[in-house]
N, C-alpha and C positions, 0 to 999 in steps of 0.2 A: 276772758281776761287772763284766764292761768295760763292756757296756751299762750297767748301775744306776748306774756313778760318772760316766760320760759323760750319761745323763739326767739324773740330780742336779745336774750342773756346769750344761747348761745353764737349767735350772730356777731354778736360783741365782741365772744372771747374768741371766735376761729378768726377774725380780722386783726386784731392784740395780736394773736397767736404766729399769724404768718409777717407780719411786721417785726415780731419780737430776735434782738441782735442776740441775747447770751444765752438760751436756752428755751425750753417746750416740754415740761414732761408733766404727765398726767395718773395720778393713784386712789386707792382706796381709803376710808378712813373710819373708823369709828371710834368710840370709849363711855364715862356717862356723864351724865350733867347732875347737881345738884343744884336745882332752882327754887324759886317761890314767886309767887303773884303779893307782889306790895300793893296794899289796901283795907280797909277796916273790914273786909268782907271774908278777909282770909285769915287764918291762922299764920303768927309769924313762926320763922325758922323753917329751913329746907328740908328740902324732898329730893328723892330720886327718882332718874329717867338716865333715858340711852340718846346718843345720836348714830346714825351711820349716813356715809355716804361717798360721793367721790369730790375730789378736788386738781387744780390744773396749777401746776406752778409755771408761769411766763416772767419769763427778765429779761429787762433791758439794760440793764447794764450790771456788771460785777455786784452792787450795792443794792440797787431798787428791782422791786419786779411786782407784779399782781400776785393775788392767788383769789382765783375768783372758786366760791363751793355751790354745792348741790347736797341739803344735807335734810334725812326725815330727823326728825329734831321731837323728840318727847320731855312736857313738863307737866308734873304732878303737882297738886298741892291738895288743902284743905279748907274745907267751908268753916269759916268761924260761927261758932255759936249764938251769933246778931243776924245772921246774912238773911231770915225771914223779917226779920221787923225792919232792916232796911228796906224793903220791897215788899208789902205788904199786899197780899190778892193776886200776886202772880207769883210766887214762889212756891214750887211743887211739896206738896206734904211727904210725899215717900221719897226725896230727893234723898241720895249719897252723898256723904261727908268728903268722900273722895272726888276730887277732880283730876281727869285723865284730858288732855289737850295735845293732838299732834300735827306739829308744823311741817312743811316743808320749807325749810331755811335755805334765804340766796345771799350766803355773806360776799362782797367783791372785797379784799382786803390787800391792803397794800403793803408791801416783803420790805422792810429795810435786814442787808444780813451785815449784823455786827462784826465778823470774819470771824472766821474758824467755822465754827458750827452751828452757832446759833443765829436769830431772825427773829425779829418783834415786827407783829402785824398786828392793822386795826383798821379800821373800814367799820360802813354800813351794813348792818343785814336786815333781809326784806324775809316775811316770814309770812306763807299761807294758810289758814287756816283749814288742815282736811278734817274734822271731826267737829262737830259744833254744842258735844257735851250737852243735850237737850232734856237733861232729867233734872235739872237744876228751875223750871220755870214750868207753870202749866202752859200746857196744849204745845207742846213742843216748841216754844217760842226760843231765838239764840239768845243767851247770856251775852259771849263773846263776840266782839266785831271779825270780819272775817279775814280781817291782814293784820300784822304787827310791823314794827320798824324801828328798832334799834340801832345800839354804835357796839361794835366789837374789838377790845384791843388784848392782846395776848404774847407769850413766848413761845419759840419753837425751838427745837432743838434737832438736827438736821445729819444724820447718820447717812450711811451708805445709800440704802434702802429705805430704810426707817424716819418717822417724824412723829416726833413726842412733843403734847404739845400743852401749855394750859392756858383757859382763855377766862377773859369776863363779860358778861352780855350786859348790856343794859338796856330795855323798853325804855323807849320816848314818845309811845303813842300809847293813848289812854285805850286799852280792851275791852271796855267797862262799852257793853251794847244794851243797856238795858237803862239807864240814865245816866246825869251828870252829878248827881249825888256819894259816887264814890269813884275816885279813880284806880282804876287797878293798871298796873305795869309791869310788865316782866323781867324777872330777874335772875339772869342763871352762870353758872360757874361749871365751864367744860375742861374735861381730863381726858385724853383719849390717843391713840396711838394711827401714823397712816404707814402705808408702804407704797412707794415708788413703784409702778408698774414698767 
């Protein structure tokens, strides 16, 4: 399944890409997020993680363009001090307070550029679960579901080289793999810097 949506993606964007009339450039990006998991199972108030990754700027015209990413995507947070008696007989005794969660993030985001320099994007992002955090439940059983799906909308600001950028994430799909008793959602806030290759 992660191959098929990862070859589909890029299939996508090199057909975009050679159709595309006002430009094609492709770079690096990284910065960090401060996120949180919204739900009675977690502690509120943010945490921090890093993203890195590459991304593809395609326009079609002076105004509109894509910007589809490819990003490893880290979010932290903390188990609240309820999350055994929610789940009562599968919840690991030696479990850590800390939660470490790392996605691979597919935002496709749509470029409007206000002229001059800046650019507000927002799109979908499709996010995979590589690490399934297994210390949280006996007998290694997952917590978390194994995909996310969010709406992404942000500023960018658009130098030479350079792309500075700040974003808002918001989960629309419950992550909560273990019942319907609590839903958990992702919520993360990114800062981060790319360069134009």
């Amino acid at each position: 399944m992660k191959k098929l949506l990862l070859a589909s993606f890029a299939i996508i964007a090199i057909s975009i890409a050679s159709n595309a009339q006002g430009g094609f450039r492709l770079g690096i990006k990284g910065g960090f997020n401060m996120n949180q998991i919204e739900g009675q199972s977690f502690d509120n108030g943010f945490t921090y993680g890093y993203h890195l990754g590459g991304f593809a700027e395609i326009d079609f015209t002076k105004k509109f363009g894509i910007q589809p990413e490819v990003l490893f995507n880290q979010t932290n947070t903390k188990v609240a001090s309820g999350f055994s008696s929610l789940y009562p007989g599968i919840t690991n005794p030696n479990m850590s307070d800390n939660v470490t969660l790392n996605y691979l993030s597919i935002p496709i985001l749509l470029r409007y550029n206000l002229g001059g320099m800046f650019s507000l994007v927002a799109g979908p992002q499709f996010g995979i679960l590589i690490n399934k955090n297994d210390n949280l439940l006996q007998n290694g059983q997952s917590a978390f579901a194994n995909g996310d799906f969010g709406m992404v909308g942000g500023l960018q600001v658009n130098l030479k080289v350079l792309r500075i950028y700040g974003r808002y994430n918001i989960g629309l799909k419950n992550i909560n793999d273990i019942g319907q008793q609590d839903k958990w959602t992702n919520q993360q806030i990114q800062l981060g810097v790319g360069i134009k290759l």
